[in-house]
C-alpha positions in Angstrom: 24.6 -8.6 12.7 21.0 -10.6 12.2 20.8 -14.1 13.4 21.4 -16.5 10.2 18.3 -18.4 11.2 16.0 -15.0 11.1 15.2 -14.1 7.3 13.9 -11.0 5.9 11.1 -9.6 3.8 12.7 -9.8 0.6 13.5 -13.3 0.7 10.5 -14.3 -1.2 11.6 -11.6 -4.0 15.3 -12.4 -3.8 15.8 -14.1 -7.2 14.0 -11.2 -8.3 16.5 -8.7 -6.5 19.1 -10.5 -7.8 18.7 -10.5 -11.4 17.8 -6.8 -11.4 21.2 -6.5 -9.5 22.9 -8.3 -12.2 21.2 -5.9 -14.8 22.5 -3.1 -12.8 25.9 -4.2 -12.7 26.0 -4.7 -16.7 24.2 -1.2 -17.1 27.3 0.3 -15.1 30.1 -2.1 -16.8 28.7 -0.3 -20.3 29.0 3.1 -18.7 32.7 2.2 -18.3 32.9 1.0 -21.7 31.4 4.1 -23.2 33.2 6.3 -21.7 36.6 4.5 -21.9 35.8 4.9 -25.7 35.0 8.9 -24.8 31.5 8.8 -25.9 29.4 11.6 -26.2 28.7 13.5 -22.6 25.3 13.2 -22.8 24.8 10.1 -23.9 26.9 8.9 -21.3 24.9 11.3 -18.8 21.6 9.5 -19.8 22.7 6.1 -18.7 23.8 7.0 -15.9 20.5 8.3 -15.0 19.1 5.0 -16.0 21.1 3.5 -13.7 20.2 5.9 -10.6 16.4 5.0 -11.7 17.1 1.3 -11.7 19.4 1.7 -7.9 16.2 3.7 -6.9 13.8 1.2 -7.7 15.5 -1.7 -5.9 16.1 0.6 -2.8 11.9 1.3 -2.8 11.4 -2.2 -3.1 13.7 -2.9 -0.6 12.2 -0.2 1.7 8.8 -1.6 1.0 9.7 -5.0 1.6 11.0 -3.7 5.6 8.3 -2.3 6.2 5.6 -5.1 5.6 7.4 -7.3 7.8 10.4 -6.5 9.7 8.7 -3.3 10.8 5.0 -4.3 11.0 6.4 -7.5 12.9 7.7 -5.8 15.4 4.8 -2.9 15.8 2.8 -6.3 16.6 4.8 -6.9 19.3 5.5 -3.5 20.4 7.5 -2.0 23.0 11.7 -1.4 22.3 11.5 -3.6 19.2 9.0 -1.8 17.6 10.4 1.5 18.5 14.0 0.4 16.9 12.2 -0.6 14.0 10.4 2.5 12.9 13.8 4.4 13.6 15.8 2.2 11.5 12.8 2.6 8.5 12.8 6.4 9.1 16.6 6.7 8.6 16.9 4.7 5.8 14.4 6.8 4.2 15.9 10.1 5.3 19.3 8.5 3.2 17.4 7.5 0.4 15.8 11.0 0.7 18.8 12.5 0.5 20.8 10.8 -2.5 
C-alpha cells in the first residue's frame, strides 16, 4: 500500500475524477431503472455503451496521469524503481487492452 504522505498524479484532477465518477454511477443507477421497467434491448444496450465510453475515459486519463509522474518520476531516478514502474504502466495497459 502507498505511503499516505506520497500523492499521485491525479491529485491535481481529482475533483475532476470525482464528479465524472458520480456521473458514472447515475448513468449506471438509470440502467437499473430501465431495465427493471424492461425497456427496450437496445436502448438499454446503448447506455450501457455510454457507460463503457465514460469508464474508458477515466481509465485513459488515469493511465495518462501515471505516466507523467509516477512513471516519469521514477525513470529520472532510474534503476529498480523505474523498472517497477514501466511494468506496472505496461500491465495496466495490457488490462485496459483487454476489457
Amino acid at each position: 500500500m502507498t505511503a499516505p504522505t506520497e500523492t499521485h498524479g491525479y491529485i491535481t484532477d481529482k475533483d475532476r475524477y470525482l464528479q465524472r465518477l458520480r456521473r458514472i454511477e447515475g448513468q449506471a443507477r438509470g440502467i437499473s431503472k430501465i431495465v427493471d421497467e424492461q425497456k427496450y434491448c437496445i436502448d438499454i444496450l446503448t447506455q450501457i455503451s455510454a457507460l463503457t465510453s465514460a469508464l474508458q475515459a477515466v481509465a485513459v486519463g488515469l493511465l495518462d496521469d501515471h505516466l507523467k509522474h509516477c512513471v516519469m518520476d521514477a525513470a529520472r531516478e532510474d534503476g529498480p524503481t523505474a523498472d517497477a514502474k514501466i511494468k506496472e504502466a505496461s500491465d495496466a495497459i495490457a488490462r485496459l487492452v483487454r476489457s
